[in-house]
N, CA, C and O atoms as a GROMACS GRO file, in nm:
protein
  572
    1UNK      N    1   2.517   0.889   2.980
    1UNK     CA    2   2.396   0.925   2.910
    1UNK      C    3   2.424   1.035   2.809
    1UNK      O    4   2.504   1.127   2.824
    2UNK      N    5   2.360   1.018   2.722
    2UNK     CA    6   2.399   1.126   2.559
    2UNK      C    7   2.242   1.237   2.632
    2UNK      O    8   2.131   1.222   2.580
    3UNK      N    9   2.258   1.318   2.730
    3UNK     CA   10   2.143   1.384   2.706
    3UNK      C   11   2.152   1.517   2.671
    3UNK      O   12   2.057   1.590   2.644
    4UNK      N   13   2.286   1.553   2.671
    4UNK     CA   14   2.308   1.706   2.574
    4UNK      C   15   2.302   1.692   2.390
    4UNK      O   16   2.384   1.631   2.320
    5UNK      N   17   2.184   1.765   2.344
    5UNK     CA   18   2.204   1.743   2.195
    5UNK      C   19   2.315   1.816   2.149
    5UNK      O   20   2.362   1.762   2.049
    6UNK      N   21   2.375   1.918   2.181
    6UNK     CA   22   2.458   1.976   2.198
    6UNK      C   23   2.611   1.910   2.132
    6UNK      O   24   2.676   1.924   2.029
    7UNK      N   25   2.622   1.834   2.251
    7UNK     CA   26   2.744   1.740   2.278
    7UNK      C   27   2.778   1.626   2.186
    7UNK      O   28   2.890   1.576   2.170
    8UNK      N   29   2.639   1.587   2.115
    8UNK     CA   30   2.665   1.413   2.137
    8UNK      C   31   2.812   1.375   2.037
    8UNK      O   32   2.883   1.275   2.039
    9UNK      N   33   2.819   1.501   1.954
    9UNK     CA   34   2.919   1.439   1.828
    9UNK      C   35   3.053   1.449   1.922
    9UNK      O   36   3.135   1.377   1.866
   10UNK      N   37   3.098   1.492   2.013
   10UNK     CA   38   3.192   1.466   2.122
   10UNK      C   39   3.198   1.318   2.228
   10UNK      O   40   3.284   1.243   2.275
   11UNK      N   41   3.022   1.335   2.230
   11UNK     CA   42   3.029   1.200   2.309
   11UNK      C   43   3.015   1.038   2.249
   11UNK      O   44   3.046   0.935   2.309
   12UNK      N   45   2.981   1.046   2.163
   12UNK     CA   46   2.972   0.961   2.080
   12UNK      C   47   3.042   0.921   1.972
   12UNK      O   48   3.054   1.008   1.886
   13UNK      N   49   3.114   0.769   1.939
   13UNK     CA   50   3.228   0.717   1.845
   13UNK      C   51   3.136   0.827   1.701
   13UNK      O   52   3.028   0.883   1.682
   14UNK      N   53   3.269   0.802   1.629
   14UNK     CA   54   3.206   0.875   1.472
   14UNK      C   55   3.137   0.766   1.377
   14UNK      O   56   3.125   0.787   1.256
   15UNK      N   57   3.105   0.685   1.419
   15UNK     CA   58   3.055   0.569   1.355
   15UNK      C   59   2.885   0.629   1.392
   15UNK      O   60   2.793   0.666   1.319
   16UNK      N   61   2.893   0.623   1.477
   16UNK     CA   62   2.726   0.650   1.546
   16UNK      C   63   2.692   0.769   1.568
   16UNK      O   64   2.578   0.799   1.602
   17UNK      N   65   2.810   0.875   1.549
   17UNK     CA   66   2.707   1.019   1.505
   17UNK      C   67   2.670   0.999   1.325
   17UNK      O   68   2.567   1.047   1.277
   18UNK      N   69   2.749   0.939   1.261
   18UNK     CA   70   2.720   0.943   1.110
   18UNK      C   71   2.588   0.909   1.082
   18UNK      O   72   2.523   0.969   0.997
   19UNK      N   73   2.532   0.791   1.167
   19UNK     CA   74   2.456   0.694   1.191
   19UNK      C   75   2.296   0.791   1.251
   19UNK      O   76   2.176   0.763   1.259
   20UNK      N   77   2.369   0.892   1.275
   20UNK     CA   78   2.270   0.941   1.444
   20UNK      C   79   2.221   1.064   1.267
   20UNK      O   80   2.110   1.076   1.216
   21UNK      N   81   2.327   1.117   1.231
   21UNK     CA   82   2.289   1.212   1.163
   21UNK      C   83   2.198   1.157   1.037
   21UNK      O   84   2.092   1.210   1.003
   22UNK      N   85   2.252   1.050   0.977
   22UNK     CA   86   2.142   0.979   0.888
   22UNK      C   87   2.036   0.974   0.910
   22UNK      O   88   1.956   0.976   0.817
   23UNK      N   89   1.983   0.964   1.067
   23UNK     CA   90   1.850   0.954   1.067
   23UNK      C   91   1.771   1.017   1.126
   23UNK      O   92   1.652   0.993   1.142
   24UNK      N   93   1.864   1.145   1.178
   24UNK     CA   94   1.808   1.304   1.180
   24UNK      C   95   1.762   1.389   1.096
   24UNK      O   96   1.675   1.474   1.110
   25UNK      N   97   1.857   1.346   0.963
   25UNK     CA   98   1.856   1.407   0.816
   25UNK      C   99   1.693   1.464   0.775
   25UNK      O  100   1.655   1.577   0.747
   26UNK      N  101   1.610   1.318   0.785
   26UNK     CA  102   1.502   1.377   0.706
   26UNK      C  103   1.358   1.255   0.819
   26UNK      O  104   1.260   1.325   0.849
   27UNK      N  105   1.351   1.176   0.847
   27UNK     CA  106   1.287   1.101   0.950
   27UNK      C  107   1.265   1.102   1.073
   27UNK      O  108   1.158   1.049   1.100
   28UNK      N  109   1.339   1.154   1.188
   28UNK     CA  110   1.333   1.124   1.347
   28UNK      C  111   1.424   1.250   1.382
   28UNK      O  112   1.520   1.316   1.342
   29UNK      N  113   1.345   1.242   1.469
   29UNK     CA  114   1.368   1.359   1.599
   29UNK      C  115   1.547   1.320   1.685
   29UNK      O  116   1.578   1.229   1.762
   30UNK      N  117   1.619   1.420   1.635
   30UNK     CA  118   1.708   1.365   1.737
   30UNK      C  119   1.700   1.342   1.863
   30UNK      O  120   1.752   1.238   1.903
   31UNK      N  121   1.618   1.453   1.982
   31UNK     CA  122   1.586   1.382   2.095
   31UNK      C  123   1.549   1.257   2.103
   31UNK      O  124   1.593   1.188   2.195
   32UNK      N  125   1.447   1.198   1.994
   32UNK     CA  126   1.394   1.062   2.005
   32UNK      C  127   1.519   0.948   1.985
   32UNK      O  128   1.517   0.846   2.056
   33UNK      N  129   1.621   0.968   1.892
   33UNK     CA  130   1.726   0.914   1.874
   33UNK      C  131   1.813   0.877   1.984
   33UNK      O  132   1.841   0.766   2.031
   34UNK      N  133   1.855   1.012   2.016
   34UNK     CA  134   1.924   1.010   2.139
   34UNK      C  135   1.888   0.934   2.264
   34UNK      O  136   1.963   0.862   2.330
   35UNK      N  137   1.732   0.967   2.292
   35UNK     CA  138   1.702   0.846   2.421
   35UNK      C  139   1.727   0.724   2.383
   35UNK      O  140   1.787   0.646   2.456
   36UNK      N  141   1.669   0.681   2.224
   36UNK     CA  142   1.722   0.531   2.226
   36UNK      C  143   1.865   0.484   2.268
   36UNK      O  144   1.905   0.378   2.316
   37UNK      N  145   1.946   0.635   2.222
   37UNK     CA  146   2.089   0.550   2.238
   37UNK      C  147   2.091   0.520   2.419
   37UNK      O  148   2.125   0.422   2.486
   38UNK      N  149   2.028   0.677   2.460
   38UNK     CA  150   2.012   0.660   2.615
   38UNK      C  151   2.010   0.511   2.655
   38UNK      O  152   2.096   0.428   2.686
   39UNK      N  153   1.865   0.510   2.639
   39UNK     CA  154   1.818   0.353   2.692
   39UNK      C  155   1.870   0.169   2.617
   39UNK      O  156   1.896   0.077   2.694
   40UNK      N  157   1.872   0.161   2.544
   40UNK     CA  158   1.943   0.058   2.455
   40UNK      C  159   2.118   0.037   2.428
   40UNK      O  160   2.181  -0.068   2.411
   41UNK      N  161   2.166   0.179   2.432
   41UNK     CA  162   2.322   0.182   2.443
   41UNK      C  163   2.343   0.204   2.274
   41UNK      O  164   2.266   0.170   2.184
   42UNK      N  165   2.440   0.254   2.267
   42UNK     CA  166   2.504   0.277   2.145
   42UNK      C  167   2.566   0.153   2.072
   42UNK      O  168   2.618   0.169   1.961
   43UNK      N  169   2.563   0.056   2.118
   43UNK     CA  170   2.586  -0.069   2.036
   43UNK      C  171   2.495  -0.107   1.989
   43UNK      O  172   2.498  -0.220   1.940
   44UNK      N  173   2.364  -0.024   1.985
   44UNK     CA  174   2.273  -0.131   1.938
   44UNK      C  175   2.181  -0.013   1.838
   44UNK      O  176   2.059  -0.016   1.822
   45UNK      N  177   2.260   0.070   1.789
   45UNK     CA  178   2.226   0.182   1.709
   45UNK      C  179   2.164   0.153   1.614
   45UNK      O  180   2.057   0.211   1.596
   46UNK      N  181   2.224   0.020   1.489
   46UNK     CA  182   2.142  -0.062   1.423
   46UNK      C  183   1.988  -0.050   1.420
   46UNK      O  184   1.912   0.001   1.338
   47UNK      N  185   1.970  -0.112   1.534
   47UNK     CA  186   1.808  -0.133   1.546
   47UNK      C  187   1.714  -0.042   1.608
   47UNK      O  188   1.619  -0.070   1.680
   48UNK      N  189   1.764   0.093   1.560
   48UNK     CA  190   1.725   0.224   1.612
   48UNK      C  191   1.580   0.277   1.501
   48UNK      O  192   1.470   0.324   1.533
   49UNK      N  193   1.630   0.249   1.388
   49UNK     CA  194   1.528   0.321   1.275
   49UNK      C  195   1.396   0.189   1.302
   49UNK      O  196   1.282   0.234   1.296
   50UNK      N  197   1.407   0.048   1.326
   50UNK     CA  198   1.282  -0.028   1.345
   50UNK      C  199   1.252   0.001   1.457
   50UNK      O  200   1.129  -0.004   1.458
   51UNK      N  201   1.295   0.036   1.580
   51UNK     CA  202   1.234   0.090   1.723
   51UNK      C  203   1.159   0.176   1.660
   51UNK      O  204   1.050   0.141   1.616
   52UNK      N  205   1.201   0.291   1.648
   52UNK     CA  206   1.154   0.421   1.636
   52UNK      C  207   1.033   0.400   1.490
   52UNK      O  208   0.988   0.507   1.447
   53UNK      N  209   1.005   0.326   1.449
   53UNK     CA  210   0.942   0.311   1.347
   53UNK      C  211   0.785   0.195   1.429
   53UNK      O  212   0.663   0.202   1.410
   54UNK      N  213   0.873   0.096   1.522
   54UNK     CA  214   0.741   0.040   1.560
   54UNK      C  215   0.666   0.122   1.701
   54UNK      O  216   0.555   0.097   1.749
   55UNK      N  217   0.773   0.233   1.748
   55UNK     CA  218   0.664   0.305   1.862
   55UNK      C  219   0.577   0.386   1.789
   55UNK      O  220   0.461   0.400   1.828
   56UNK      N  221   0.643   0.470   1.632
   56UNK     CA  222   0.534   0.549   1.592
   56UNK      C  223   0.420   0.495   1.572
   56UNK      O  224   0.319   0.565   1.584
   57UNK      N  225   0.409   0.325   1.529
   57UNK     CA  226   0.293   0.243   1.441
   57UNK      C  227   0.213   0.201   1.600
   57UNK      O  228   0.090   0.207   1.606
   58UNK      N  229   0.278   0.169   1.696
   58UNK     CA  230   0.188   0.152   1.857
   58UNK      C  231   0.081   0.264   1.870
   58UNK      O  232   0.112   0.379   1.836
   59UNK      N  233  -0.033   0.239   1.912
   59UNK     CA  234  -0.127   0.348   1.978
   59UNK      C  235  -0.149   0.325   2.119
   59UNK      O  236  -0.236   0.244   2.152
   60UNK      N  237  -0.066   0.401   2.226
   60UNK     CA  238  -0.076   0.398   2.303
   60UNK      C  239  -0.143   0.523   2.468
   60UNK      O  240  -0.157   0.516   2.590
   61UNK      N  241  -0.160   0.612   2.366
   61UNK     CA  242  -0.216   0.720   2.452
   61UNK      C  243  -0.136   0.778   2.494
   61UNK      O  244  -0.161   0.814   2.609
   62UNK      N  245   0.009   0.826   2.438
   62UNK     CA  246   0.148   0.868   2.487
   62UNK      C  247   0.237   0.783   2.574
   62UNK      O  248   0.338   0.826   2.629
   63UNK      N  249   0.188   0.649   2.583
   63UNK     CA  250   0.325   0.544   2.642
   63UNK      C  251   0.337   0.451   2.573
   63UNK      O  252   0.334   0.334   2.612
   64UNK      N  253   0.363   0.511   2.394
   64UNK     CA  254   0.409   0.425   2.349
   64UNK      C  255   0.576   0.368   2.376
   64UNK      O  256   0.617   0.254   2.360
   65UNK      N  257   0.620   0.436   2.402
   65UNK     CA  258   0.792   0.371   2.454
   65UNK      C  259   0.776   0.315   2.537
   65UNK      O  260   0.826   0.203   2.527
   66UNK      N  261   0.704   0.342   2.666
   66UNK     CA  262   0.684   0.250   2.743
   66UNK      C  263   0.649   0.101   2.757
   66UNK      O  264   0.689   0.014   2.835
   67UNK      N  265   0.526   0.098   2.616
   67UNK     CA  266   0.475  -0.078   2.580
   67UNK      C  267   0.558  -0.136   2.535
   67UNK      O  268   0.584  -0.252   2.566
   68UNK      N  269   0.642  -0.042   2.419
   68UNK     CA  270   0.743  -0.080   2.334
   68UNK      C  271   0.867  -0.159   2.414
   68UNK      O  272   0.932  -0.256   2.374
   69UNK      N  273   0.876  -0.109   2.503
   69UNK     CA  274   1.013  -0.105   2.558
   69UNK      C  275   1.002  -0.262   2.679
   69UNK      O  276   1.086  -0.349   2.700
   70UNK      N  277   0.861  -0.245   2.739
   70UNK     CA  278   0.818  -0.331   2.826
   70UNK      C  279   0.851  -0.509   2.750
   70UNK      O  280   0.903  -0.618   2.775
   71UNK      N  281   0.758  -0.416   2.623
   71UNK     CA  282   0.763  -0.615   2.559
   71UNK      C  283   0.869  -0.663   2.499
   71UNK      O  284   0.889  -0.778   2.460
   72UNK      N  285   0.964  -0.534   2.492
   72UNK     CA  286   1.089  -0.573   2.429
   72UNK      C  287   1.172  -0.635   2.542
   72UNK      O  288   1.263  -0.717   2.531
   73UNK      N  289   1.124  -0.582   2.650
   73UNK     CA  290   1.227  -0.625   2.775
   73UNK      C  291   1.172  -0.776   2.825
   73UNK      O  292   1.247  -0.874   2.826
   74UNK      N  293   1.068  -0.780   2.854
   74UNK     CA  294   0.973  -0.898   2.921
   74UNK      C  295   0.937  -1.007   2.843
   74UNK      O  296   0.939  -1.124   2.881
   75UNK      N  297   0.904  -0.964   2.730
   75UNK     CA  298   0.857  -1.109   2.632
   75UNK      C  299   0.956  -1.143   2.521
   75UNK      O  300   0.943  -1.254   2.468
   76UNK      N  301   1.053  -1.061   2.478
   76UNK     CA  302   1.111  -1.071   2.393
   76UNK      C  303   1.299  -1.102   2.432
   76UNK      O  304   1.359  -1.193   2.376
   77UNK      N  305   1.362  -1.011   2.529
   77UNK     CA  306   1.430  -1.027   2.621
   77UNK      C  307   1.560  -0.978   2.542
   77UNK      O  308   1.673  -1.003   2.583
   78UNK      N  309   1.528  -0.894   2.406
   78UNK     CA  310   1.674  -0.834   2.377
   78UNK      C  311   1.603  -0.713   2.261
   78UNK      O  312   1.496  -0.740   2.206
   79UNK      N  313   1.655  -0.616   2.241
   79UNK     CA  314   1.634  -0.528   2.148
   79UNK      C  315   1.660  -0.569   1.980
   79UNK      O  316   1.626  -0.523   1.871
   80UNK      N  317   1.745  -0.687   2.034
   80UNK     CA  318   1.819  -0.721   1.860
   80UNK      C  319   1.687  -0.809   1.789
   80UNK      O  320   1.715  -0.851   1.676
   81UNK      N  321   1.562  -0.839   1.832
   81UNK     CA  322   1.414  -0.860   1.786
   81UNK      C  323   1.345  -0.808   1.750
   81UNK      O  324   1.260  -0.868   1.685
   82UNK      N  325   1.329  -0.621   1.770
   82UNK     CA  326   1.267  -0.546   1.733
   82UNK      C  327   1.206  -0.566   1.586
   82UNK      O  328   1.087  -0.574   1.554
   83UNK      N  329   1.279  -0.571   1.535
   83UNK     CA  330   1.244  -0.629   1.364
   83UNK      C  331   1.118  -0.680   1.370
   83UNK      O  332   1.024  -0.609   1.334
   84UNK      N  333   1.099  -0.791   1.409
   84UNK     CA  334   1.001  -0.923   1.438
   84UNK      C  335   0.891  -0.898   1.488
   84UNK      O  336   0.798  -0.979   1.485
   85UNK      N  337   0.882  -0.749   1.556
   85UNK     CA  338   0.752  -0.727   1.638
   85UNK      C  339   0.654  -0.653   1.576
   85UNK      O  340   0.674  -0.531   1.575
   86UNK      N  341   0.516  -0.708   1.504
   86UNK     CA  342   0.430  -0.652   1.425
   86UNK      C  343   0.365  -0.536   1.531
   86UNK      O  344   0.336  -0.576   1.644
   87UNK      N  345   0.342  -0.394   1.499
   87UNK     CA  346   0.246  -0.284   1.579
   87UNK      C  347   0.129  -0.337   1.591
   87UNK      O  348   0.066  -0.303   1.691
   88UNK      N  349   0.063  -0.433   1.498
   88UNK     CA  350  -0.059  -0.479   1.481
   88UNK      C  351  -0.080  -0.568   1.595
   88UNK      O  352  -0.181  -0.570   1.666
   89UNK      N  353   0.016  -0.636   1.607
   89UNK     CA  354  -0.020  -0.751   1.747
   89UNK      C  355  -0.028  -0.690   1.865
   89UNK      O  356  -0.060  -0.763   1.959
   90UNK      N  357  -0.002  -0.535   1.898
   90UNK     CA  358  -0.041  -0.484   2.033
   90UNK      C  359  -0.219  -0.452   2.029
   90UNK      O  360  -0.276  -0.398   1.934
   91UNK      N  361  -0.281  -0.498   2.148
   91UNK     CA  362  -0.412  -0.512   2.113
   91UNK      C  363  -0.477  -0.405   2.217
   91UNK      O  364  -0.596  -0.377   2.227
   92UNK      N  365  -0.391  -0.365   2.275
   92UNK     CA  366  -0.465  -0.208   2.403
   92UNK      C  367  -0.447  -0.290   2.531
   92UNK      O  368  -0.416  -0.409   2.544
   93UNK      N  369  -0.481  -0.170   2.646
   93UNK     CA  370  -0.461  -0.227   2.713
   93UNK      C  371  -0.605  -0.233   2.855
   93UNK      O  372  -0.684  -0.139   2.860
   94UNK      N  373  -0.612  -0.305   2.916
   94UNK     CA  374  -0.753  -0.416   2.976
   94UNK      C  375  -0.702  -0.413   3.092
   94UNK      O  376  -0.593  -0.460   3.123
   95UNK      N  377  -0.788  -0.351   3.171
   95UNK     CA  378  -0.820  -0.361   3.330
   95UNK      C  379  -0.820  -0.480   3.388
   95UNK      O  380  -0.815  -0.506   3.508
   96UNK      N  381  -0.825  -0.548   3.299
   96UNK     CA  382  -0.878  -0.706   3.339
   96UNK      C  383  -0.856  -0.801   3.255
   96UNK      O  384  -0.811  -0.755   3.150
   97UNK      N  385  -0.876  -0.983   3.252
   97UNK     CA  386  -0.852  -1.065   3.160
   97UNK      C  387  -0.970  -1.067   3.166
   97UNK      O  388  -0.987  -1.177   3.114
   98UNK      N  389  -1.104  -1.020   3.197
   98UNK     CA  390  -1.240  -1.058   3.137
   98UNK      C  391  -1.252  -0.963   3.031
   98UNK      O  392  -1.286  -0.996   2.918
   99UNK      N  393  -1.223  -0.844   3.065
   99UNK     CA  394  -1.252  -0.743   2.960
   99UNK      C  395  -1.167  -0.825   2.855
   99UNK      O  396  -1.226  -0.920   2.802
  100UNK      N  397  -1.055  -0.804   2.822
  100UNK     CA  398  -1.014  -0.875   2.697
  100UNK      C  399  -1.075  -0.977   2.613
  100UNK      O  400  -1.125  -0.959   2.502
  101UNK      N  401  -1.063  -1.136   2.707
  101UNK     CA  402  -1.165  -1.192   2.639
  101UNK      C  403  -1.300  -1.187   2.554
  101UNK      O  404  -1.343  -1.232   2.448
  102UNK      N  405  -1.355  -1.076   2.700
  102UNK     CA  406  -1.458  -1.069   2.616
  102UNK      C  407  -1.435  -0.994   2.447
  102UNK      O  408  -1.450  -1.037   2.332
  103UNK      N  409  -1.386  -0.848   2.512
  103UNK     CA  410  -1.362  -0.775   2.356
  103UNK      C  411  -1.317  -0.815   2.236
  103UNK      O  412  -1.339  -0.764   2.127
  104UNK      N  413  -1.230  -0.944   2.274
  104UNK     CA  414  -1.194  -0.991   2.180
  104UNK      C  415  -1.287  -1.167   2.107
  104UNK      O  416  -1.278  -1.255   2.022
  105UNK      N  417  -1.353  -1.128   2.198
  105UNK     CA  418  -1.491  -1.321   2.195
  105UNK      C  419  -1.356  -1.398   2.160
  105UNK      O  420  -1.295  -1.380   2.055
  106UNK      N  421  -1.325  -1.471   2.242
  106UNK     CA  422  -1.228  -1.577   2.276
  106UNK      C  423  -1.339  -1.686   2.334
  106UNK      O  424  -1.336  -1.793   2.274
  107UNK      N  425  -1.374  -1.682   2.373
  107UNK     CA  426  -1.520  -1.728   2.417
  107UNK      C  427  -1.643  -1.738   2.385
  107UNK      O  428  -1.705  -1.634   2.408
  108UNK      N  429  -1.705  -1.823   2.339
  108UNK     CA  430  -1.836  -1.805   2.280
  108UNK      C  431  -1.937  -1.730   2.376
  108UNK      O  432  -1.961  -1.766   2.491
  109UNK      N  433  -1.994  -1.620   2.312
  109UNK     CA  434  -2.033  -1.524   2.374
  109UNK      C  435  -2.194  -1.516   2.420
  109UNK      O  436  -2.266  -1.427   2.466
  110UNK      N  437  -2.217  -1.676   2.380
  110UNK     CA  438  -2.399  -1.729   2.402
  110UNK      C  439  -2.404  -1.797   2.519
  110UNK      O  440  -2.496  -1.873   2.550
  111UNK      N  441  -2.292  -1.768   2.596
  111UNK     CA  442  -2.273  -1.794   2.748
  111UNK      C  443  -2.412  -1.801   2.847
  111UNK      O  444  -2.452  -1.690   2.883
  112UNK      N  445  -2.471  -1.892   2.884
  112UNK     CA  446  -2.618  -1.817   2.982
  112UNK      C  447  -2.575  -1.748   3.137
  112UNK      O  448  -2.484  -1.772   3.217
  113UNK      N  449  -2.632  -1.701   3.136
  113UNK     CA  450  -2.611  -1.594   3.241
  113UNK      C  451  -2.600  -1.689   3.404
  113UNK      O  452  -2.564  -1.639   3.511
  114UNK      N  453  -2.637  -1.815   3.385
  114UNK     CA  454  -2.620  -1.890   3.501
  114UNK      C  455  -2.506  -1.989   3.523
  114UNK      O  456  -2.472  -2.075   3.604
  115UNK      N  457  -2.464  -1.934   3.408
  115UNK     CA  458  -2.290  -2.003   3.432
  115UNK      C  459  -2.205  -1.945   3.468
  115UNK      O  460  -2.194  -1.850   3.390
  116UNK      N  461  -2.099  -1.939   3.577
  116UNK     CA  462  -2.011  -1.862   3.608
  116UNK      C  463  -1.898  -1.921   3.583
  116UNK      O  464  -1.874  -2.034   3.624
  117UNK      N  465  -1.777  -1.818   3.481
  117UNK     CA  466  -1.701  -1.803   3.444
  117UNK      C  467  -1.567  -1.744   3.542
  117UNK      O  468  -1.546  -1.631   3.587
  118UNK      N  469  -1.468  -1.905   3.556
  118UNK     CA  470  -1.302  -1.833   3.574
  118UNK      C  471  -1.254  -1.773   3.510
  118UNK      O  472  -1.162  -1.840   3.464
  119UNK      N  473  -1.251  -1.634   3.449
  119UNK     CA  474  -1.166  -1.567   3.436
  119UNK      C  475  -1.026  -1.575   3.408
  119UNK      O  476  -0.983  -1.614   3.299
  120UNK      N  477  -0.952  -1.539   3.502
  120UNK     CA  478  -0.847  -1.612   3.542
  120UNK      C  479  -0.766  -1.724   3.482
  120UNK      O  480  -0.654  -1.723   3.430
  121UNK      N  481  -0.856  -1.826   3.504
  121UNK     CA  482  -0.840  -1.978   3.510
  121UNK      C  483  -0.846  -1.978   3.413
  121UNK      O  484  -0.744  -2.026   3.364
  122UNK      N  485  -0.950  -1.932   3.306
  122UNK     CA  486  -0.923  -1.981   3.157
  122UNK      C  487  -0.826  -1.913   3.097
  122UNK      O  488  -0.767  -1.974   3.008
  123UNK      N  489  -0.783  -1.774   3.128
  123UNK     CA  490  -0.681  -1.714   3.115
  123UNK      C  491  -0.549  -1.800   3.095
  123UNK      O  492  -0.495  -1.836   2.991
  124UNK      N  493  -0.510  -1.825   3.247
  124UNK     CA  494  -0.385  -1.950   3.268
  124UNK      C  495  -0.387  -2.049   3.198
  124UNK      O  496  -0.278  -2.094   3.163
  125UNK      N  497  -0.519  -2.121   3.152
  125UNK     CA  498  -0.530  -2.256   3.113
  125UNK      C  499  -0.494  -2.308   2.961
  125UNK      O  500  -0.433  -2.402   2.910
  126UNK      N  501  -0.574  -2.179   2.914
  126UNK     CA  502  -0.600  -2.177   2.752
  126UNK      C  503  -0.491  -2.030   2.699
  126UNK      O  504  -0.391  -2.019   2.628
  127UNK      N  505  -0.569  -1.946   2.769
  127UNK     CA  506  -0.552  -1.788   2.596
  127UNK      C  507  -0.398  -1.755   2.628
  127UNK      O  508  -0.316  -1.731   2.540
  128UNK      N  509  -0.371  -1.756   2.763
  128UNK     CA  510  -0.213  -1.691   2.814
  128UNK      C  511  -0.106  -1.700   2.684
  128UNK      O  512  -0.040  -1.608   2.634
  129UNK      N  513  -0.109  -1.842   2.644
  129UNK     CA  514  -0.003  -1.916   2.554
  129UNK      C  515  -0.023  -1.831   2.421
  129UNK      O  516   0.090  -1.824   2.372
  130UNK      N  517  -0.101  -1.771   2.350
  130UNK     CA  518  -0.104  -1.722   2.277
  130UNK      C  519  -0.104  -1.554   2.251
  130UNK      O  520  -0.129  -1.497   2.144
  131UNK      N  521  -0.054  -1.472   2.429
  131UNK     CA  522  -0.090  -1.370   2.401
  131UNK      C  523   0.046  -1.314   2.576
  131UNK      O  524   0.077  -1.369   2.682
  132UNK      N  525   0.078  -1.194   2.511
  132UNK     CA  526   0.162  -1.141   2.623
  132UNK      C  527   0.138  -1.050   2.692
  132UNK      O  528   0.100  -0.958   2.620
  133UNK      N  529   0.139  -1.002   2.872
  133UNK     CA  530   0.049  -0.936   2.888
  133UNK      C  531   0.154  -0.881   3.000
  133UNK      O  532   0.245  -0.928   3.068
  134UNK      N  533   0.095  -0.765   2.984
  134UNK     CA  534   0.266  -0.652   3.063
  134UNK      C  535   0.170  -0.688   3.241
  134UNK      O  536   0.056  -0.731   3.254
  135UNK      N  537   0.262  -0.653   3.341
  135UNK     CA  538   0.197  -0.559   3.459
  135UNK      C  539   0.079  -0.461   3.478
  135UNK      O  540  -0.009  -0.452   3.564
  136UNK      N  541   0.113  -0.381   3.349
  136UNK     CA  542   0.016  -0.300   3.324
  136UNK      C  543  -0.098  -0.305   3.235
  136UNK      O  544  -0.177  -0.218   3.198
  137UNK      N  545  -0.086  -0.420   3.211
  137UNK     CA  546  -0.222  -0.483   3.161
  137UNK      C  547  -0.259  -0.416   2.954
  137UNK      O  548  -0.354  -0.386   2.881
  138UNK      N  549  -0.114  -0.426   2.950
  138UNK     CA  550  -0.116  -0.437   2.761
  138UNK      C  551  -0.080  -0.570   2.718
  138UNK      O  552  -0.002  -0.647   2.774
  139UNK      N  553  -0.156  -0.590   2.598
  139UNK     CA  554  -0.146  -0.724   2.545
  139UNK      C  555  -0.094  -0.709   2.392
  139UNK      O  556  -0.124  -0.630   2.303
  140UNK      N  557  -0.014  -0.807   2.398
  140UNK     CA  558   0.053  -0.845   2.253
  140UNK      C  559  -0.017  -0.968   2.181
  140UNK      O  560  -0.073  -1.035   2.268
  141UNK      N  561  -0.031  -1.013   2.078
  141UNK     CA  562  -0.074  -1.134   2.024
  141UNK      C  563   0.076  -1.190   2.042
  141UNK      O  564   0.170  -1.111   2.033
  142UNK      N  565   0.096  -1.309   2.064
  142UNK     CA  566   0.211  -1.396   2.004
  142UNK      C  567   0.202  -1.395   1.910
  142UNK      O  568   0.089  -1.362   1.876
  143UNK      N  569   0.298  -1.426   1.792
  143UNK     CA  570   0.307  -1.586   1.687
  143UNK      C  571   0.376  -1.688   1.673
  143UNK      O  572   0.345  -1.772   1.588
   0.00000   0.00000   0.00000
């Protein structure tokens, strides 16, 4: 782990402090840098300035690395995608698949009150395919 800022130009090839310092220079926090290398590895230094560019554009209530990192891991399944992932398609995050639906009227919303609604079921059936949804109940749009 690079967690001494101190250190890193010791711990790290000179390829990726040059790299590390470019984008300390005038944009990003080296701590913030450094965890990426933490968590992602130093081979994947590349795709450091679009990480760090799509957690700033996430609104997450201070876990944006966390959503970031979740959908990069779970729906996406490699960091070398980051590119591809619009901030706009994270949609918050829902206690529930009714709350969503509803907030988002996926559903026609002239529903009468004597119909009861799966949840769930329409969830699985229909909206799932078009939308990604952590453990913790954040949602991504697909495309």
């Amino acid at each position: 782990m690079v967690t001494l800022k101190a250190n890193y130009t010791d711990t790290l090839k000179p390829e990726t402090v040059k790299i590390v310092d470019e984008l300390t220079e005038y944009d990003y926090e080296l701590e913030h840098v450094l965890d990426f290398i933490d968590t992602w590895g130093e081979q994947n230094i590349k795709y450091c300035e679009e990480y760090l560019d799509l957690v700033s554009q996430v609104f997450g209530y201070g876990d944006e690395i966390e959503i970031v990192d979740d959908y990069i891991n779970n729906a996406l399944g490699s960091i070398q995608y980051v590119g591809s992932i619009d901030a706009e398609a994270y949609l918050g995050q829902f206690d529930d698949i009714e709350d969503f639906i509803r907030d988002y009227e996926l559903v026609d919303q002239n529903i009468p009150s004597c119909l009861v609604i799966d949840w769930v079921a329409t969830w699985e059936a229909n909206i799932r395919h078009d939308y990604y949804r952590s453990e913790d109940g954040h949602i991504w749009r697909c495309y």
